[in-house]
N, C-alpha and C positions, 0 to 999 in steps of 0.2 A: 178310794180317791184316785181317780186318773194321773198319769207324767206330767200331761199337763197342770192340772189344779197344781199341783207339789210346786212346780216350777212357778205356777204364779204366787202361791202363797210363800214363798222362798224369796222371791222378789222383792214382795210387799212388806214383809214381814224384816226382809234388809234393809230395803227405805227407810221403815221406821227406827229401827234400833240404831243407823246411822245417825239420824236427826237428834235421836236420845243421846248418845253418844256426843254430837256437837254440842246441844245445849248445857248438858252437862258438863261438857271443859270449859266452857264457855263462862258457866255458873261458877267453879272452881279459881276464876281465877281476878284478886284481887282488884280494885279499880284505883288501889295506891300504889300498888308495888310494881316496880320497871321490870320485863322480861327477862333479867339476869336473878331477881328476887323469884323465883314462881320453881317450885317446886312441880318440876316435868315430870316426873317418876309419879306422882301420886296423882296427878291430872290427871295422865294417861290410865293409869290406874282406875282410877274411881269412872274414865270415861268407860274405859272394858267394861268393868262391873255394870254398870246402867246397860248396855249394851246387853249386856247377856241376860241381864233382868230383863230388857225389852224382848227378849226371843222367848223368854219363858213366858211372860204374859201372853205375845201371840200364839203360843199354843192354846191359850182357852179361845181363842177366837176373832180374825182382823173385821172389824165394821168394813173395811174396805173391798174384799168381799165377796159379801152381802151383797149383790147392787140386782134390780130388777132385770138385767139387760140378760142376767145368767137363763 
């Protein structure tokens, strides 16, 4: 694999586990309990973990890509 590829699958593969990472604090955090109630240490927490699960799945392979233009 070329500097290139590396660099873009690095990219993409960032994007994504960002995103996983948002949704997942996002999911985390209750739709009763006020900002002072919310357990920061484990949001941030459980966000990493998704995050780093999301990099390890991109290693078997990003659909994004794949695209014909390659």
């Amino acid at each position: 694999m070329k500097n290139r590829d590396w660099i873009e699958w690095i990219r993409k593969a960032g994007i994504r586990a960002v995103k996983t990472m948002a949704q997942t604090a996002v999911a985390m955090l209750p739709a009763v309990a006020t900002i002072s109630q919310v357990d920061w240490l484990t949001v941030i927490g459980t966000a990493a973990l998704a995050g780093v699960v999301s990099i390890l799945t991109s290693l078997a392979g990003l659909p994004e890509l794949n695209t014909a233009t390659k």
